[in-house]
C-alpha positions, -999 to +999 in steps of 0.1 A: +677-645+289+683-607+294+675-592+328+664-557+331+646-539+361+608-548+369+602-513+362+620-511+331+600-500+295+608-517+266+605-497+234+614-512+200+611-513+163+593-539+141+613-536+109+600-531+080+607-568+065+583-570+040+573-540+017+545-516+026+553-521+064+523-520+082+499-495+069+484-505+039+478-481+014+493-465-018+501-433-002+528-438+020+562-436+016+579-466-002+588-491+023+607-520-005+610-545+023+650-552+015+680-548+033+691-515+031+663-499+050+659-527+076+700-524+077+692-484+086+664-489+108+680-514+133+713-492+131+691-460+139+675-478+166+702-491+183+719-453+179+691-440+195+691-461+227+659-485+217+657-518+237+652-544+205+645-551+170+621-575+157+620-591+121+582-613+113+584-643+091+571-642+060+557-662+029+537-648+007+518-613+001+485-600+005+486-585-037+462-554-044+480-523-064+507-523-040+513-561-037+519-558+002+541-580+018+548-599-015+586-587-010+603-600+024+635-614+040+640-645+059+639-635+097+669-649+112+694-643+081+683-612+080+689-606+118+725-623+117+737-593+097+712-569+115+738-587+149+769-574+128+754-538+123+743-532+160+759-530+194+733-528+220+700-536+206+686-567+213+676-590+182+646-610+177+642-634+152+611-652+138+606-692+137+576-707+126+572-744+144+555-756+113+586-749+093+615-755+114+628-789+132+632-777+169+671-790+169+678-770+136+662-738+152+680-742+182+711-740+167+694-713+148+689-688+175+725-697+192+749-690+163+727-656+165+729-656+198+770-659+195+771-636+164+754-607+183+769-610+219+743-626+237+713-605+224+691-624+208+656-636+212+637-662+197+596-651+182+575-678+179+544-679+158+526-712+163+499-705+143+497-701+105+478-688+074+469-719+055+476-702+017+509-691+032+516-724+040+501-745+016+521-734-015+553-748+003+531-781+013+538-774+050+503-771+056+483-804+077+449-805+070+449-829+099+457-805+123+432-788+141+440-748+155+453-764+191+471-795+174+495-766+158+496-750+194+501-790+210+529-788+184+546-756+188+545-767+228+566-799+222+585-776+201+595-750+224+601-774+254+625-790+231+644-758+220+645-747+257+658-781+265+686-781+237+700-749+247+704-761+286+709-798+282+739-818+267+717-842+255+679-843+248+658-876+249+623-867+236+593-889+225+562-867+215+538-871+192+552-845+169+588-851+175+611-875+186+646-865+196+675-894+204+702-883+222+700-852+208+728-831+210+731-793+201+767-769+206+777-741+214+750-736+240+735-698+240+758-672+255+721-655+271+720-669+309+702-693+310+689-688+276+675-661+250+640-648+251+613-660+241+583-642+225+553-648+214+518-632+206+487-656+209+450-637+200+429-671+208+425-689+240+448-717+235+474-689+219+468-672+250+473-702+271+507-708+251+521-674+250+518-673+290+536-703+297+564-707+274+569-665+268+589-642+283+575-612+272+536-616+250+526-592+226+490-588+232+459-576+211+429-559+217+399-539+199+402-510+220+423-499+250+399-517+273+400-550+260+443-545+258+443-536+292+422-569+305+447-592+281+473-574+298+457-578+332+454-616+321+481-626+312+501-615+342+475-626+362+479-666+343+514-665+345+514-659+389+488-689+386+519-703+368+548-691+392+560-671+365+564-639+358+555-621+319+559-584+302+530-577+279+538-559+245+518-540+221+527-529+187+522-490+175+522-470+147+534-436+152+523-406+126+543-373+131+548-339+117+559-305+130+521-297+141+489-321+148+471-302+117+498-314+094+500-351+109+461-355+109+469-347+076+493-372+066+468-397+080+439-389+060+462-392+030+473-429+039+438-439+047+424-424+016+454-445-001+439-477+013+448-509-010+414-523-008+426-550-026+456-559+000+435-553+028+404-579+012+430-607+014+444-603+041+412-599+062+405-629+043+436-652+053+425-644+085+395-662+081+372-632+081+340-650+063+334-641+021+296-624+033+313-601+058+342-593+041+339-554+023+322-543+056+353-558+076+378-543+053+365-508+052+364-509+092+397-522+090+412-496+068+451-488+059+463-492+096+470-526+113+479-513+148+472-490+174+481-452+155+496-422+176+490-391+152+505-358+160+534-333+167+564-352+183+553-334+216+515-347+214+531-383+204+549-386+232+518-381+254+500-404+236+529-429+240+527-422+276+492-426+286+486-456+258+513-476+280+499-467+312+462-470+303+471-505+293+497-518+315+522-524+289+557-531+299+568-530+263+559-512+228+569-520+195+569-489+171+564-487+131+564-457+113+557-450+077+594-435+072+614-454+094+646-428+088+626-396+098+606-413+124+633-432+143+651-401+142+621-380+158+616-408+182+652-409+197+657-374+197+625-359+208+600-391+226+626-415+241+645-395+267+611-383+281+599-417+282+628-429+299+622-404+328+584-408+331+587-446+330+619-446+355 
């Protein structure tokens, strides 16, 4: 598991896996979700002194004009050659309990582990999007929301185990393991990370306990400051410690006036379409759905707008006003915006957050 200082600020990049990335909208600039611009994105990111890269798990898209997120890599191929192209960045992979057998993803994440040096990390999604999953017939109708949590739980403890263990006795009521053996062990002492992001209690409650680092969600900066607040607060109940994440899109040009700009024109791009099923497959309810979707609009995250200069402020006082210890950055051009970041965001940060 890596160590870094208490103190430390983790700033990353959430490649662009899938096409469209993570603003919605016809407007932006073509994002085809294969692996030449991941392969450039990690590669700029670890150039440019970031902390980690992170590649989601993905199944199916959302359609609209742009069918968004239709296109995507597997995760932890994708970050096995992402481990070849990098030297310093850390590399987190995605694994979906429902998919996976724990002792097949623990070997997963340790010939990554091996490939890249010791630097990888281990994503967990526990929960699911039942259309996602149902085409592949992975979906359990029998399952309620905190059977798949009671799930990824046996899961995890048996992952953990595999890595530390020589051999890993385990009777469940998902899983049974029987002498179950799994080498080479991880070269990360004493394992790789684990993350996680849980928006409901019992993801909450799961995230805390088995994560090292949670990325958290929130309406407004208020409500991501109290996750924050909670989270650290459950995991000392827990005699544990956690690092609470956020994810952030960042917006730049050479003035605000010209960035504000750029906004409008993604927002006025919004894939309605995209945006109606995907609110959807998050169970947002058929009545309440076209007043949802225009609240929700082309952005998914948190959205810094403005000259590099007025970013970095923003970056600054978004992390402090919510007690993050870690931020995960998308951009609509990942070339020009990785490059802005490193160059003319990062080194400030790095001194502020010291």
């Amino acid at each position: 598991m890596f160590q870094r200082p208490s103190h430390h600020k983790d700033f990353g990049v959430f490649l662009p896996v899938a096409n469209g990335g993570w603003i919605v909208s016809k407007t932006t600039p073509v994002l085809d979700g294969l692996y030449a611009q991941n392969r450039a994105a990690a590669v700029a990111a670890d150039q440019a002194g970031l902390d980690f890269v992170m590649s989601m798990g993905k199944f199916r898209g959302f359609g609209g004009e742009t069918d968004h997120w239709a296109t995507s890599l597997e995760s932890v191929a994708l970050m096995a050659a992402i481990a070849e192209a990098t030297t310093n960045v850390r590399i987190w992979a995605t694994v979906h309990p429902l998919l996976q057998n724990p002792a097949v993803a623990a070997k997963m994440i340790a010939t990554l582990d091996h490939i890249s040096g010791g630097r990888a990390g281990l994503n967990i999604v526990a929960g699911a999007y039942k259309a996602e999953f149902d085409q592949m017939s992975a979906w359990d109708d029998s399952l309620s929301h905190d059977d798949r949590y009671a799930l990824a739980e046996e899961w995890t403890t048996i992952v953990k185990r595999l890595w530390l263990e020589d051999s890993v006795d385990f009777a469940g009521q998902h899983f049974t393991m029987r002498d179950c053996q799994s080498k080479p062990k991880p070269l990360s002492k004493p394992r790789p990370e684990l993350i996680c992001a849980g928006m409901s209690d019992r993801g909450f409650q799961f995230s805390v306990r088995h994560a090292d680092a949670c990325f958290i969600g929130g309406r407004s900066r208020a409500e991501l400051l109290d996750a924050s607040r909670r989270a650290k607060a459950l995991a000392v109940e827990l005699g544990k410690t956690v690092r609470t994440y956020a994810m952030c899109t960042i917006i730049h040009a050479e003035s605000d006036a010209a960035a504000e700009a750029l906004a409008r024109r993604y927002a006025e791009g919004a894939d309605m379409g995209a945006i109606l099923s995907m609110l959807a497959s998050w169970g947002v309810p058929a009545d309440k759905l076209q007043a949802a979707a225009h609240k929700q609009g082309a952005f998914m995250t948190e959205t810094l707008i403005g000259s590099p200069a007025t970013c970095r402020e923003q970056v600054e006082s978004f992390m402090t006003e919510c007690e993050l210890d870690g931020l995960m950055l998308i951009f609509p051009d990942y070339a020009e915006g990785l490059a802005m970041f490193g160059s003319e965001i990062l080194p400030s940060l790095r001194t502020a957050f010291a």
